[in-house]
TIMIZA-462521 format. One record per residue: residue in three letters; x, y, z of N, C-alpha, C in turn. Coordinates in steps of 0.1 Angstrom, whole numbers, plus 2048, in hexadecimal, padded with zeros to 3 digits. Example, Ala and Ser with C-alpha at 12.3 -4.5 7.8 and 13.67 -1.06 7.14 Angstrom:
BEGIN
Ala8847C784E87B7D384E8847DF84E Ser8807EA8478897F584788180084F 
This chain:
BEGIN
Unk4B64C77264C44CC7234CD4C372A Unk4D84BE7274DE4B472B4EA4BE737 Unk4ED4B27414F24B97485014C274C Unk5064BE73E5124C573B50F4D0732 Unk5034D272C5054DE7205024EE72A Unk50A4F87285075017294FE50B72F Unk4FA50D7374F251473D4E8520732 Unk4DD52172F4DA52B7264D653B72D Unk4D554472C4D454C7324CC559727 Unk4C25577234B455B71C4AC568721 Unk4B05737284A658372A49E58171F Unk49A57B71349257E70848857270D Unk48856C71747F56071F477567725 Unk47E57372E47657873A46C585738 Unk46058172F45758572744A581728 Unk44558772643357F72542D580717 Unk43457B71042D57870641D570705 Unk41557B70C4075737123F9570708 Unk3FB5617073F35567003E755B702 Unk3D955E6FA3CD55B7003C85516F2 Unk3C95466F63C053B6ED3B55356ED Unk3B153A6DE3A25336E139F5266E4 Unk3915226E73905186EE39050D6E1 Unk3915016E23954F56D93884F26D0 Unk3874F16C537B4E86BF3784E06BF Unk36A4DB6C53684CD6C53654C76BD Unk36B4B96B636B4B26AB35C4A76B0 Unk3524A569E34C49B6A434F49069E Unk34B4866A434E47669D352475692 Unk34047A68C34147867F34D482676 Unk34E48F67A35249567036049266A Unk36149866036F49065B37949665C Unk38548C66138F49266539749D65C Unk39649A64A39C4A36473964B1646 Unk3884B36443804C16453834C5653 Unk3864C065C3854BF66C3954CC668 Unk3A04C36643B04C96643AE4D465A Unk3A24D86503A14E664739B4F164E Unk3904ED65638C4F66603934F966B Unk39B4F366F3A64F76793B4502675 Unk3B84F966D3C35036633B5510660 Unk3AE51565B3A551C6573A3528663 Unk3A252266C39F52767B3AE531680 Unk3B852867F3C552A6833C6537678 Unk3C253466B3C753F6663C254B669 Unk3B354D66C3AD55A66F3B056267E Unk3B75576833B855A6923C4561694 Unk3CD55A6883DC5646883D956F67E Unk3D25746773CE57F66F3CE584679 Unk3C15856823B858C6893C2592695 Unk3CD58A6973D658D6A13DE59A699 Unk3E559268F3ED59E68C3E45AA683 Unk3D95AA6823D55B76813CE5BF68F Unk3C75BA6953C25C26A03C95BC6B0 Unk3CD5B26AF3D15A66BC3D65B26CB Unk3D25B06D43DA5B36DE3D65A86EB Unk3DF5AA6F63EB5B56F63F85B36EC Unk4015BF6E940C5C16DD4145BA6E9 Unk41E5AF6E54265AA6E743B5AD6DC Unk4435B26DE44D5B86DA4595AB6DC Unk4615A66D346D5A36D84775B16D1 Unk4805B56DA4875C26DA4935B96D0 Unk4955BB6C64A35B26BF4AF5BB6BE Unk4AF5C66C84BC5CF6C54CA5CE6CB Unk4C85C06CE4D85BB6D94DE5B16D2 Unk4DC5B26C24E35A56B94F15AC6BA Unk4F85B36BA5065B86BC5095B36CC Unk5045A96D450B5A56E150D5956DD Unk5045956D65065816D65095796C7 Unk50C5716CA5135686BC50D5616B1 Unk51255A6AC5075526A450154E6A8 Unk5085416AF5015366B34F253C6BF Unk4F45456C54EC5516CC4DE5536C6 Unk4E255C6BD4DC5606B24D25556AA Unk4DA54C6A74CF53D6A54C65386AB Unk4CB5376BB4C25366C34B95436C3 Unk4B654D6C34AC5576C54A555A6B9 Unk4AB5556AE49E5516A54945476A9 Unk49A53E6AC4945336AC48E5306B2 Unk49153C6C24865396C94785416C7 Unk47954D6C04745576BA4665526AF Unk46E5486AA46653E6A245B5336A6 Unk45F5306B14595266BC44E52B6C2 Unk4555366CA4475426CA43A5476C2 Unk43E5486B24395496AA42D5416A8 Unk4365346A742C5296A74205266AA Unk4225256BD4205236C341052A6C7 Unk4125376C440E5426C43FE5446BB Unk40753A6AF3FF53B6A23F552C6A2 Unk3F751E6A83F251C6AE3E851A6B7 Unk3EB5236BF3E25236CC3D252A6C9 Unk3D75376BD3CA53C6BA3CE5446C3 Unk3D954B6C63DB5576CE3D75636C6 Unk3D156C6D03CD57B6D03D85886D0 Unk3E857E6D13F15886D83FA58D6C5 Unk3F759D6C64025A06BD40F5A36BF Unk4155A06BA4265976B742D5A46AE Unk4375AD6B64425B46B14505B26AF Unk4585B26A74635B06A64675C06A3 Unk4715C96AA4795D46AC4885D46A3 Unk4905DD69D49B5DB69E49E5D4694 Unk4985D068C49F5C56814A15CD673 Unk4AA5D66764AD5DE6674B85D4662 Unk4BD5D56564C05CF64B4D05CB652 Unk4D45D465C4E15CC6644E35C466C Unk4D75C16744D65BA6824D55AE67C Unk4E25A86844E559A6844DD591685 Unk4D25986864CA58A68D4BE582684 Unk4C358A6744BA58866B4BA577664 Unk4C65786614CC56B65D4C2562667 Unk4C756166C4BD5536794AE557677 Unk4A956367949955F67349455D668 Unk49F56565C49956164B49B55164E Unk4A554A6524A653865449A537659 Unk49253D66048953766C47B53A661 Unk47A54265646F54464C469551652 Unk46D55D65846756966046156E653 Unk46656E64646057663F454571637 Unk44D56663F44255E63B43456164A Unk43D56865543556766042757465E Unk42457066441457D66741B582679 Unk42458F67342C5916824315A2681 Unk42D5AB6864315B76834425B6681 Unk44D5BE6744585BD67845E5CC676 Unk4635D267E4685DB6804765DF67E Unk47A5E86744885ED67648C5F867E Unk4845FC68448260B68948460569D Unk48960A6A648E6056B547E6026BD Unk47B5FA6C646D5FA6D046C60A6D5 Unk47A6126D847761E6DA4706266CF Unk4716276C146E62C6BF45D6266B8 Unk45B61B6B744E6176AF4466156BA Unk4486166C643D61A6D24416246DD Unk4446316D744663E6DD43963F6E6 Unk42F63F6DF4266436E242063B6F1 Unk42162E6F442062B70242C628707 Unk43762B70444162E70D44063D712 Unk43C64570F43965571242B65071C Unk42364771A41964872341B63D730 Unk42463573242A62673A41F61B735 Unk41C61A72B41460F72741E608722 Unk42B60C71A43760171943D5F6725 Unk43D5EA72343F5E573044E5DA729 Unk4595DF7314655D772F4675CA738 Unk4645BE7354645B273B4775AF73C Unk47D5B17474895B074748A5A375B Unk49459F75B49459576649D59F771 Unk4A35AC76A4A65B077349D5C077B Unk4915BE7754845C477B4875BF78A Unk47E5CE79447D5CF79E46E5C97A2 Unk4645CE79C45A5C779E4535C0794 Unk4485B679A4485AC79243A5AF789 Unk4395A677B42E5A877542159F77C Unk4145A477F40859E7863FB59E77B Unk4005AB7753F45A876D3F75B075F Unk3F05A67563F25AA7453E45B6742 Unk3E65BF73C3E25C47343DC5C5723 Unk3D25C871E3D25CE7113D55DA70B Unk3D95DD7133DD5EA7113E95F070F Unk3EF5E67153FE5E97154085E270C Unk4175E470B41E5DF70242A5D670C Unk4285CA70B4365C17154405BF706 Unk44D5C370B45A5C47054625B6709 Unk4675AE70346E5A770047D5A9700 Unk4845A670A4955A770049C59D6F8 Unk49D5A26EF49F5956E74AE5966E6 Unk4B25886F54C15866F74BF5776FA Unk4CD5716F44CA5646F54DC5646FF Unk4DB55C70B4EC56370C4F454E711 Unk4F854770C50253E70A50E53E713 Unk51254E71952254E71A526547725 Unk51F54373052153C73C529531738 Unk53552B73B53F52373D54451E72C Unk54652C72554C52F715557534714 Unk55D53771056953D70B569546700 Unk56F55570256D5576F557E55B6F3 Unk57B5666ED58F5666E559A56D6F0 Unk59F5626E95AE55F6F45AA5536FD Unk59E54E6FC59D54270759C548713 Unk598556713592559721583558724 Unk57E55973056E55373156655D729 Unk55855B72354E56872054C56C728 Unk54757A72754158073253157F731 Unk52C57973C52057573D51358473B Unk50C58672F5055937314FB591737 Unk4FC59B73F4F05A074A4E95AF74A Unk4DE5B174E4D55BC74E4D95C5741 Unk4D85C17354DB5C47294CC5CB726 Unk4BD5C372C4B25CE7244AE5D472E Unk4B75D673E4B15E07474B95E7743 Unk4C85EA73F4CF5F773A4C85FF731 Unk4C15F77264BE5FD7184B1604721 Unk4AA5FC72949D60372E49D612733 Unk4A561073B4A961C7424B562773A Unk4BB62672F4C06307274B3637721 Unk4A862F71B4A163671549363871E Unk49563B72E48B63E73647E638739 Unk47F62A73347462173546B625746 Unk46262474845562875045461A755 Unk45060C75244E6037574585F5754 Unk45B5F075E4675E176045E5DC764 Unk45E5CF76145A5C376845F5B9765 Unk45F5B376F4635A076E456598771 Unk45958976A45157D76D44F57977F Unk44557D784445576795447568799 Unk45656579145C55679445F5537A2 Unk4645607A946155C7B845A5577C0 Unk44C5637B843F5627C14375597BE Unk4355507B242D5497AB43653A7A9 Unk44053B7A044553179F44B5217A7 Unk4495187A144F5117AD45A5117B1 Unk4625077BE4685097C34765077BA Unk47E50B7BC4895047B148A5097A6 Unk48351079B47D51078C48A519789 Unk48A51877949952077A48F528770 Unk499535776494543775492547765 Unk49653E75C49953F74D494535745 Unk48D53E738483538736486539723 Unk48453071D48753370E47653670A Unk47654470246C5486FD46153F6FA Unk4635376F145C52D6EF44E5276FB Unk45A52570645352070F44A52D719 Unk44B53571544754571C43B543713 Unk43954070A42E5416FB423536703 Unk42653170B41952C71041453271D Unk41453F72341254472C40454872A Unk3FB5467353EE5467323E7550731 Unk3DF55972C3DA56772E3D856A734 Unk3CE56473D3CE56974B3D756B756 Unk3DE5787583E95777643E4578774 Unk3D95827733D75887863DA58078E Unk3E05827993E457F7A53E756D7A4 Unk3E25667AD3E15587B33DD54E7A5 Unk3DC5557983DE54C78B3E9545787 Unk3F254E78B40254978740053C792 Unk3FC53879B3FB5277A13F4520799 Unk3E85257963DB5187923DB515784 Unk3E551C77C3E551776F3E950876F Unk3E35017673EC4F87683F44F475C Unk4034EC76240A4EB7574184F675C Unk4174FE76942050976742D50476B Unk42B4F77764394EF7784434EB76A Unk4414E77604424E37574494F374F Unk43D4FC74C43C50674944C511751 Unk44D51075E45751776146251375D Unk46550075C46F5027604774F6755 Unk4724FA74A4704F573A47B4F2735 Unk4864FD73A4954F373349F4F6743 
């Protein structure tokens, strides 16, 4: 990011969108490269079936905060949404992928129809994360990944559901009307958490794990490569997490 553009400020980063990918195929000499790229594509496809029919752990971006942010916002959280996707799809990930909130008003449709969502293998929801996982939010198996969590996430579950807020926020050194500054939004998915009585917060242990320096904000995308294994002293030995933290 160049050193004059804008600061990005992403809560829909501070998420575990948690990767478990299979391990790589080994190509032999002989075999041929193009049957090599059909079996692959072949592979990729059953892997994202398999995800989005049985896949866990359930992974959520919450999309119910398109009434705070703009287009150009909005563009970006497609797009990063997409990346993830990708990424995701890819890796031969195990993780199923929810989108909340996206009834026929929310803004935020425009930027994923561009981005091809209605081509994805992705659960899509018009109905709120409150209400299409009642059921482990009534038990604390809903887990709201917000940065303004008190305690930190250590370890991933299958069991459980990690929530996403899907906010992309721009407004740091913007203007809006009248030429006065934006107001910078903050703890936007710890409000919504706690209106609707959420049981479990957590944040990324960027403190406790991360290196020194790394900036606390992370575009989804780059969250999409978080390794499945979380317990304790893993957040050090992955490798790649330098890179990984501190990505834009």
């Amino acid at each position: 990011m160049p050193a004059s553009a804008p600061a990005v400020h992403t809560p829909l980063s501070f998420t575990v969108s948690v990767i478990q990918a299979f391990p790589p195929q080994p190509l032999s000499a002989e075999r041929d490269p193009r049957q090599a790229g059909r079996d692959r594509k072949a592979f990729l496809e059953t892997s994202l079936t398999e995800a989005f029919e049985r896949g866990r752990p359930r992974v959520v971006v919450n999309c119910s905060f398109d009434q705070s942010m703009d287009v150009r916002e909005l563009t970006s959280l497609a797009k990063q949404i997409q990346l993830a996707y990708t990424q995701a799809r890819n890796m031969g990930s195990k993780v199923q992928l929810h989108l909340t909130s996206l009834g026929p008003e929310n803004r935020a449709w425009r930027g994923l129809e561009a981005q091809g969502v209605r081509g994805w293998k992705m659960h899509l929801h018009e109905k709120s994360v409150w209400e299409v996982f009642a059921e482990e939010a009534r038990s604390g198996k809903l887990v709201i990944l917000t940065p303004d969590a008190d305690e930190e996430l250590v370890d991933v579950s299958d069991e459980e559901v990690y929530v996403i807020g899907g906010i992309v926020d721009r407004s740091a050194g913007r203007l809006g009307g009248g030429g006065t500054p934006r107001e910078v939004k903050k703890m936007q998915s710890l409000a919504q958490a706690q209106e609707f009585g959420a049981q479990k917060l957590r944040k990324l242990p960027l403190k406790s794990f991360g290196p020194k320096g790394c900036c606390p904000v992370l575009n989804v995308d780059c969250v999409a490569r978080t390794p499945r294994g979380f317990g304790g002293s893993e957040w050090r030995t992955v490798g790649g997490l330098d890179d990984f933290w501190c990505c834009i």
